[in-house]
VMD Tcl script that draws the C-alpha trace (Angstrom):
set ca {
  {28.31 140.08 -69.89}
  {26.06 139.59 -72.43}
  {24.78 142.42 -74.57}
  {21.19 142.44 -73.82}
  {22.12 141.97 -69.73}
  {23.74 145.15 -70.07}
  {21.12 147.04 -71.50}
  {18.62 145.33 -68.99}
  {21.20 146.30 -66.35}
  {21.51 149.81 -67.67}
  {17.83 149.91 -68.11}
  {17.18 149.53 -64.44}
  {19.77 151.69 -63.07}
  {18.33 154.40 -64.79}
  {14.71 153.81 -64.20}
  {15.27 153.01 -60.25}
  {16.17 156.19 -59.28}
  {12.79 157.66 -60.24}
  {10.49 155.47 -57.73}
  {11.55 156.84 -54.97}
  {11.09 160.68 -55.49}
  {8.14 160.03 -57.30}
  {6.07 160.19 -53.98}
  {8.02 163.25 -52.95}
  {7.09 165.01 -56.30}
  {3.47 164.25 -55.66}
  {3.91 165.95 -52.66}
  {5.58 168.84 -53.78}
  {3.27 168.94 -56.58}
  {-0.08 168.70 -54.63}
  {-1.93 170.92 -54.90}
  {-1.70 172.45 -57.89}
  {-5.44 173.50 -58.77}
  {-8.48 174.04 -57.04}
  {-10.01 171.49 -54.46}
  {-13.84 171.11 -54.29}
  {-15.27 170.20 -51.11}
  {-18.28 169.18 -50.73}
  {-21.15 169.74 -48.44}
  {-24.12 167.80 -48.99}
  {-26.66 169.82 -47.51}
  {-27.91 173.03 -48.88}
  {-26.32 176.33 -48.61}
  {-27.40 178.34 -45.32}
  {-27.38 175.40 -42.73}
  {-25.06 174.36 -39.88}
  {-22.76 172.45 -42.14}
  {-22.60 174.90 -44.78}
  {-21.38 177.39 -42.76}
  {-19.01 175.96 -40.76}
  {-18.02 174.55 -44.20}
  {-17.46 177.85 -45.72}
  {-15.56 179.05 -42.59}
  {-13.40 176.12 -42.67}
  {-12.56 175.54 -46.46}
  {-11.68 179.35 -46.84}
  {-8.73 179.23 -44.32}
  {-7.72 175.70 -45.56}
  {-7.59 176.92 -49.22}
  {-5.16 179.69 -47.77}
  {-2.81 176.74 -45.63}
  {-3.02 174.84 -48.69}
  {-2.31 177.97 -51.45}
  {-5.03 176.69 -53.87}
  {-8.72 178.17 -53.51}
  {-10.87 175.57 -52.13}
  {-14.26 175.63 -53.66}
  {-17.19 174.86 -51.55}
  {-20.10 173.08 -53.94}
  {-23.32 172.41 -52.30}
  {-25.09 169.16 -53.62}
  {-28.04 168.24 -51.52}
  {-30.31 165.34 -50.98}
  {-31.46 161.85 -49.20}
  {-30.18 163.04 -46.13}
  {-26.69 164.22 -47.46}
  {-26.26 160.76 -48.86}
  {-26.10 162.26 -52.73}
  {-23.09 164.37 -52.37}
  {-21.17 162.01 -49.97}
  {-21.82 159.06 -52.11}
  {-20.50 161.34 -55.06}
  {-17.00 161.88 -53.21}
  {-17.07 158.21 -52.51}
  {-16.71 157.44 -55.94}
  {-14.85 160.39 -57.42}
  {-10.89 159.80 -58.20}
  {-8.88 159.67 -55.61}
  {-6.14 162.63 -56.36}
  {-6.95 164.24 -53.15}
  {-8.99 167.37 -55.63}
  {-12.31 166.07 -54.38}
  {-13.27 165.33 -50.27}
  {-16.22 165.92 -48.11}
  {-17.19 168.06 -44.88}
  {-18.73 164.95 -43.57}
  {-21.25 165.22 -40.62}
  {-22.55 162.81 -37.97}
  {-25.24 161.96 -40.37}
  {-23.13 160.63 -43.35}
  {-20.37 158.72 -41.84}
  {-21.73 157.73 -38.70}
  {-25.36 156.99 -38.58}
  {-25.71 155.96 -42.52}
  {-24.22 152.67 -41.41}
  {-27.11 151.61 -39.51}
  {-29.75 153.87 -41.38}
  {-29.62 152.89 -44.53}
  {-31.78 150.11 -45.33}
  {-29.45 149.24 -48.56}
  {-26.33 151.23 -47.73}
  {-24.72 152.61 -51.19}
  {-21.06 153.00 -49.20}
  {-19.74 152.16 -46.44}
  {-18.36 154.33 -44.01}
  {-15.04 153.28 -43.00}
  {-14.35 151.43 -46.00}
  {-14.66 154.35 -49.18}
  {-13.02 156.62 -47.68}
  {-9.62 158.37 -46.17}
  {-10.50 160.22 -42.78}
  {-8.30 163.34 -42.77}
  {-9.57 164.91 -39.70}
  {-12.24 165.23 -37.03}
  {-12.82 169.38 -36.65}
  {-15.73 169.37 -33.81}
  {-19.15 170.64 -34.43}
  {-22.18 172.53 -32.84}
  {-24.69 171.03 -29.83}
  {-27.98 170.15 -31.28}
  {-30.78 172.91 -30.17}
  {-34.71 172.27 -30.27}
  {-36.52 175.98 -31.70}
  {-40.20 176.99 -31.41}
  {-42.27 179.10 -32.99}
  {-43.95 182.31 -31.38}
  {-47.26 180.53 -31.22}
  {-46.02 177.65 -29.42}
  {-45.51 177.31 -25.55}
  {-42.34 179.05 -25.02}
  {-39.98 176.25 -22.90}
  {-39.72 172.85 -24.30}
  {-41.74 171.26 -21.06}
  {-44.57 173.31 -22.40}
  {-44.44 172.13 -26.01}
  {-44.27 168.16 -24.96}
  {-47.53 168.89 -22.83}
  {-49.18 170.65 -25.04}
  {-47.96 167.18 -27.73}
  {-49.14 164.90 -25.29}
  {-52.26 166.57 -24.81}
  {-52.98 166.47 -28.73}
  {-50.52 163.39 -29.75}
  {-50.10 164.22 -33.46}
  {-51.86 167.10 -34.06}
  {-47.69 169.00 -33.72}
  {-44.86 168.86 -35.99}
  {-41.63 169.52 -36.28}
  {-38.93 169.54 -39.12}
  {-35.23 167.86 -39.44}
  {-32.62 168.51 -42.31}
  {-33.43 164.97 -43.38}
  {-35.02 161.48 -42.40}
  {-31.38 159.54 -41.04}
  {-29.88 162.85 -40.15}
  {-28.33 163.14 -36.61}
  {-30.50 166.18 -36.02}
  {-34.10 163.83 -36.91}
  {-32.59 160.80 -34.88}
  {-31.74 163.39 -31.98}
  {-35.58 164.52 -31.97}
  {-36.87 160.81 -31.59}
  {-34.41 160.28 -29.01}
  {-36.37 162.97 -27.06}
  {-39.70 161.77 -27.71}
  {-38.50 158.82 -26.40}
  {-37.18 160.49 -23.10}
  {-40.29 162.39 -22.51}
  {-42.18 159.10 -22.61}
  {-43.16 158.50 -26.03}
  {-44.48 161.62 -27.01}
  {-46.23 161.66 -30.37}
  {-45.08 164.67 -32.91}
  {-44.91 164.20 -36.34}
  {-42.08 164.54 -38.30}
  {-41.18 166.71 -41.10}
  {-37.96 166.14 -43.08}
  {-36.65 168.67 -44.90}
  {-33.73 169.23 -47.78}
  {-31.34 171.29 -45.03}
  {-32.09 173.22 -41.98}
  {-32.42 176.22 -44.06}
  {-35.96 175.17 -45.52}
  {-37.06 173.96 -42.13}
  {-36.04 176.88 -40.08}
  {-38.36 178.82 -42.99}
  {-42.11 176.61 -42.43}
  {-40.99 177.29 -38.64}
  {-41.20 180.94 -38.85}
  {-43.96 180.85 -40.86}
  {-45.73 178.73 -38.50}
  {-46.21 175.61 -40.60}
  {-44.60 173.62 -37.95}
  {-44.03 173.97 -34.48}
  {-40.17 173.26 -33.50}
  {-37.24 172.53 -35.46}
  {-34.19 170.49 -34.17}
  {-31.49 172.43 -35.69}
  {-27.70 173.42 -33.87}
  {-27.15 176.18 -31.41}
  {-25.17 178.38 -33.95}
  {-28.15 178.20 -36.20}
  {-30.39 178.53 -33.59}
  {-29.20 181.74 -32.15}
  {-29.74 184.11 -34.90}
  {-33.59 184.12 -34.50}
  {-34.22 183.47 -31.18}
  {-31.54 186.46 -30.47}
  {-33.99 188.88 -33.22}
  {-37.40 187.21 -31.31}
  {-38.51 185.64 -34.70}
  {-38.47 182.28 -32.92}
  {-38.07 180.74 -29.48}
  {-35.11 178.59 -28.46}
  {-36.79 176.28 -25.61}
  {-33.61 174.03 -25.03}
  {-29.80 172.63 -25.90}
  {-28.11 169.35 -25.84}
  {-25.54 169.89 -23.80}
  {-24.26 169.27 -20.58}
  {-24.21 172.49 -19.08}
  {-26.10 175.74 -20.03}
  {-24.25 177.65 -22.97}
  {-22.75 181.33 -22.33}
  {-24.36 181.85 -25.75}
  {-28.03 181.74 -24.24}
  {-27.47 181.48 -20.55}
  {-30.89 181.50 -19.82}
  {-32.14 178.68 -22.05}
  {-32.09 175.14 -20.13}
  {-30.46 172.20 -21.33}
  {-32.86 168.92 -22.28}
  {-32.15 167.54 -19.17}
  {-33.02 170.03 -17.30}
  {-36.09 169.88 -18.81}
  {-36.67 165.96 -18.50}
  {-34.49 165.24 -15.71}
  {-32.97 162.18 -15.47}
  {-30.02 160.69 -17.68}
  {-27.86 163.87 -19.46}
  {-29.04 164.03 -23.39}
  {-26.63 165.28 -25.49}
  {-25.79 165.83 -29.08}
  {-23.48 167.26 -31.15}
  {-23.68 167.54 -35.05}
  {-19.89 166.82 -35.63}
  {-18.10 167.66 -38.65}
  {-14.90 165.66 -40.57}
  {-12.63 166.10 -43.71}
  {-12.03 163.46 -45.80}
  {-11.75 162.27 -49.46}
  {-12.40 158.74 -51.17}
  {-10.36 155.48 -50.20}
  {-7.35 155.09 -51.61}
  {-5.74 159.10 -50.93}
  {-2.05 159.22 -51.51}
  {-0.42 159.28 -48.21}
  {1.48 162.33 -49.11}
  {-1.78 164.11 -49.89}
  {-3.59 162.86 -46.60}
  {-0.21 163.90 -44.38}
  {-0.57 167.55 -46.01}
  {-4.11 167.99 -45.96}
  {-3.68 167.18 -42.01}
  {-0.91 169.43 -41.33}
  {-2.97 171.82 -43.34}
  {-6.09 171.26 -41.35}
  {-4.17 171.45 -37.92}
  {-2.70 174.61 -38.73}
  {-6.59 176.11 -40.07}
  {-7.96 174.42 -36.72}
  {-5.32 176.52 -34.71}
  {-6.13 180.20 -36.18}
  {-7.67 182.42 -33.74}
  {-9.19 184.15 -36.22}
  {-11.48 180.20 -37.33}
  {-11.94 179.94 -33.49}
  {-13.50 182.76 -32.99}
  {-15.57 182.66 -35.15}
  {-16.97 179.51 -34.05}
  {-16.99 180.20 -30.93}
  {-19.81 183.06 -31.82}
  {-21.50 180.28 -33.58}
  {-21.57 177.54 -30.78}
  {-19.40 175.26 -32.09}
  {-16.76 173.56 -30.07}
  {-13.55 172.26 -32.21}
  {-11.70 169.91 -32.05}
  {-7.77 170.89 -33.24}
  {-5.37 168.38 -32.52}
  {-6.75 165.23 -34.28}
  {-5.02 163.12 -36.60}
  {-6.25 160.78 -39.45}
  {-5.95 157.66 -37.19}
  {-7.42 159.45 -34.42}
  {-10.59 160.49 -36.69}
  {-11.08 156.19 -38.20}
  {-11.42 155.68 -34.14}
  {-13.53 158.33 -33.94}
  {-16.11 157.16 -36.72}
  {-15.81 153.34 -35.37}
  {-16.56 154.77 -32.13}
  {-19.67 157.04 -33.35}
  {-21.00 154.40 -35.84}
  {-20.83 151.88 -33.23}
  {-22.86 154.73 -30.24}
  {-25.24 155.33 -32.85}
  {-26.18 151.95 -34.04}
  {-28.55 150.75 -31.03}
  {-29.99 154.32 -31.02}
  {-31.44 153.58 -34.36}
  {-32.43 150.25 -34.03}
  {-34.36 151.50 -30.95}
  {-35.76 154.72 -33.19}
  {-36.97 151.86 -36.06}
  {-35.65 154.36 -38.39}
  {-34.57 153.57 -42.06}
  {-33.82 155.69 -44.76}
  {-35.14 153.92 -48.14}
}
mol new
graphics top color blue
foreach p $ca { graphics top sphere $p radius 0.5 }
foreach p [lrange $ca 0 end-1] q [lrange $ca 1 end] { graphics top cylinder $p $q radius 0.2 }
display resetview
């Protein structure tokens, strides 16, 4: 054989045997520093603290910290859009909502990603039941408030985290139900900042979640007139659901939550950060403690399961909007 086929030969017998394990080392390598996720709504809301409640149990399946950073704006669109573009070492993913992977497909009037597309679901986690909040000065059950809107049409507000958020879309959906009611709409940078002009009587409701909800209507600082759920929670037995209050079809709503990271995640990465997020989803410890705040999880899904999931959602949403005649700019 000739010299140079030997070397060639000799070449490739030694290189081979590093492609395979290379994968495995990633694996067993992974992670080996921090991992930032991301929540692109301000710090205090509904997805900042199941967030927070989440990431610190994951960062303990995982045995690297994981470092919630908060980096708000256009409707969560700034910090999602971020992960969309960051490098794909499975160091940077999102606590996606309803909002940002689901309704920004038919929202935005020049989408900057694309839902399905930039990214790698990981896992759908559940969320919290949307929940429509009052202020002392306002009628205190939601019938009341749309009466007292239809008798004034305008001359009410209320606030959202966002125009294009779930929570904002879920509020037209009702003014819709009740007929067309007219009251304005205020969109906000988070929940947090909304749930403030409420209880200082700048607006008159805010569509927010249950767990977020319950803190001030439980210390009487604000009224919580109804939830979108099927049945009447244990958390507030005595509040109605909407369609209680409207009658008619059920209205529900749920502000659900996801991991993922940018397209393109190593499948070794994605298969660990889903055993990892199985096993956070399964401590009784996490469940209780959402549980107290409302939210119903979800702790058995997979990454395929979630892509379905999104489709599914994306697809629910879509005539909802176009209905709405909402865009986000």
């Amino acid at each position: 054989m000739h010299r140079r086929t030997l070397l060639a030969v000799a070449g490739a017998s030694l290189a081979a045997p590093s492609i395979v394990p290379s994968s495995i080392a990633l694996a067993q390598a992974w992670p080996a520093q921090p991992i930032r996720l991301i929540v692109a709504f301000p710090p205090g809301g509904p997805t900042d603290v199941y967030g927070r409640l989440f990431g610190e149990r994951l960062g303990r399946a995982l045995g690297q910290p994981v470092v919630i950073e908060n980096k708000a704006g256009a409707a969560g669109v700034i910090g999602t859009l971020g992960v969309a573009r960051a490098k794909p070492d499975g160091y940077t993913l999102v606590f996606g909502t309803g909002s940002t992977q689901a309704l920004y497909a038919s929202m935005a009037a020049k989408p900057e990603y694309d839902v399905l597309k930039d990214f790698t679901y990981v896992a759908h986690i559940g969320g919290g039941p949307a929940a429509f909040v009052g202020n002392l000065a306002q009628p205190d059950t939601l019938k009341g408030l749309l009466d007292a809107a239809r008798a004034k049409p305008g001359a009410l507000s209320y606030g959202s985290p966002g125009t294009g958020t779930l929570l904002h879309l879920t509020t037209e959906r009702l003014k819709a139900a009740a007929g067309g009611v007219q009251i304005t709409h205020v969109p906000y940078r988070g929940s947090g900042p909304a749930m403030n002009d409420l209880l200082s009587g700048q607006i008159a409701m805010v569509t927010t979640t249950l767990g977020s909800a319950l803190p001030f209507h439980n210390s009487g600082k604000a009224r919580l007139l109804a939830v979108a759920t099927a049945q009447r929670t244990a958390l507030a037995p005595q509040v109605p659901t909407v369609s209680e209050t409207l009658g008619g079809a059920p209205f529900e709503a749920v502000l659900w939550h996801c991991l993922a990271g940018p397209a393109g995640l190593p499948p070794e990465v994605v298969a660990r950060l889903a055993a990892a997020t199985r096993e956070t989803m399964n401590d009784p410890a996490l469940l209780k403690a959402l549980a107290e705040q409302g939210i119903v999880p979800v702790v058995d899904s997979t990454p395929e399961s979630t892509v379905a999931f999104v489709r599914a959602e994306a697809e629910r949403w879509a005539p909802i909007v176009k209905a709405a005649d909402i865009k986000m700019e």
